[in-house]
C-alpha positions in Angstrom: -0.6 32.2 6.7 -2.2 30.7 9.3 0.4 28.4 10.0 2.7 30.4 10.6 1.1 31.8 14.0 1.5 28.3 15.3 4.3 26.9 17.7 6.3 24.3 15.6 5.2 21.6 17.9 1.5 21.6 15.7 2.1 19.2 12.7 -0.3 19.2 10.2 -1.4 16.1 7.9 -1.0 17.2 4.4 -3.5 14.9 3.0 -5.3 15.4 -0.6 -8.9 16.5 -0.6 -11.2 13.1 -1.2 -14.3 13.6 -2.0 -17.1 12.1 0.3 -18.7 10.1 -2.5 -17.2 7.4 -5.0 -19.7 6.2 -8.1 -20.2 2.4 -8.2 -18.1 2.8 -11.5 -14.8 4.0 -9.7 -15.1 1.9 -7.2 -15.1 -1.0 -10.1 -12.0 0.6 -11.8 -10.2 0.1 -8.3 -11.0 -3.2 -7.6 -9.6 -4.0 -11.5 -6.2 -1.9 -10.9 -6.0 -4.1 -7.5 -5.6 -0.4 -5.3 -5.1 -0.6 -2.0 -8.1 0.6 -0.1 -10.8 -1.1 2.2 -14.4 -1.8 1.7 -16.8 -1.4 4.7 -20.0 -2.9 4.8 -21.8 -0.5 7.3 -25.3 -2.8 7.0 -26.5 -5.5 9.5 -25.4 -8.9 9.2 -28.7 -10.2 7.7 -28.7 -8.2 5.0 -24.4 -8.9 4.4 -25.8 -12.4 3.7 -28.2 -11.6 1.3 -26.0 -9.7 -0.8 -22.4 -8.4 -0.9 -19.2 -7.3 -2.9 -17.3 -10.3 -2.1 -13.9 -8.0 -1.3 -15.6 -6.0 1.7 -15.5 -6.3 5.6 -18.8 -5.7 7.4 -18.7 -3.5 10.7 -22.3 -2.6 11.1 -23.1 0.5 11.7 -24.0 0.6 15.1 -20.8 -1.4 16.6 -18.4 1.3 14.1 -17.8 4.3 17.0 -16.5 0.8 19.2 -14.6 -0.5 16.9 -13.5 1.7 14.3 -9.9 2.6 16.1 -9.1 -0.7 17.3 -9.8 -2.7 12.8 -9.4 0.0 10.6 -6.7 2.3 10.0 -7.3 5.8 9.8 -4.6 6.6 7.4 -6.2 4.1 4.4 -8.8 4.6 1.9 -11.8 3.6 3.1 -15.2 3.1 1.1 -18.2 2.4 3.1 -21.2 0.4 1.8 -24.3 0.3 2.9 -28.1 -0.2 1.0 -28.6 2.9 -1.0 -26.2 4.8 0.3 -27.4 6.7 3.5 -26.0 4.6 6.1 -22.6 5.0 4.5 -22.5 8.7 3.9 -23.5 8.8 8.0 -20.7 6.6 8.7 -18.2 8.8 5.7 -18.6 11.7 8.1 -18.5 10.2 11.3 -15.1 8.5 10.6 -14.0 11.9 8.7 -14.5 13.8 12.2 -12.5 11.2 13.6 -9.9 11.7 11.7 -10.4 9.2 8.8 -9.5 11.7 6.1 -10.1 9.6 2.9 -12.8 7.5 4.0 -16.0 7.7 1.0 -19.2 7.0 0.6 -20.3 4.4 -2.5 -22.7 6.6 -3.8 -26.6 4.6 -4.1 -24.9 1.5 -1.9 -24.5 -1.9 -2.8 -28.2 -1.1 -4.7 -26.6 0.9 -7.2 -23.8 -1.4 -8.1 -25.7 -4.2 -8.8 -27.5 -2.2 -11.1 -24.6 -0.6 -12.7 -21.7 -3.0 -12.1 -22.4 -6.4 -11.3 -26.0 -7.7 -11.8 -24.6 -11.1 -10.0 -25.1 -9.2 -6.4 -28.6 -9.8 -6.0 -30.8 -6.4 -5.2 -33.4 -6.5 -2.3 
């Protein structure tokens, strides 16, 4: 009803609700089906080195509000990593103010799935 009230000129992005979290497990199912979505590493680049999920992109979290708008694009789905998961749900909401609507966090970070998915990423 809402809508209604406003001059046509207002468009609104009819986007599907995403939740702000995605299990290790669904994130594995994705990679298998070869979905088209873009894993973040939010941590710093000392600890991308030590261990990773060999299809993400690391933007640290500090240097994301700089370049966020310029290398990533706000209409994909985007899954940010980080080490247990706090850095990435910071980062989830950041980008979802910004208008990054189905941007997730990996629930328990890149911890979490090398204990559920791959035991090959080492844990630290």
């Amino acid at each position: 009803m809402a809508r209604a009230l406003l001059p046509a000129k207002f468009k609104f992005k009819e986007t599907p609700l995403v939740d702000f979290e995605i299990t290790p497990e669904e994130v594995k199912v994705l990679l298998q089906q070869r979905a088209q979505f873009t894993l973040l590493d939010v941590r710093e680049p000392w600890e991308f080195e030590l261990s990773k999920i060999a299809e993400s992109n690391l933007i640290p979290m500090g240097d994301i509000p700089s370049r966020a708008h310029q290398e990533l694009d706000p209409d994909a789905h985007i899954i940010v990593v980080c080490h247990h998961g706090v850095r990435s749900m910071s980062v989830t909401n950041w980008l979802r103010q910004q208008g990054f609507d189905s941007a997730q966090s990996l629930r328990g970070g890149i911890d979490a799935w090398s204990r559920e998915v791959d035991p090959n990423v080492p844990t630290y």
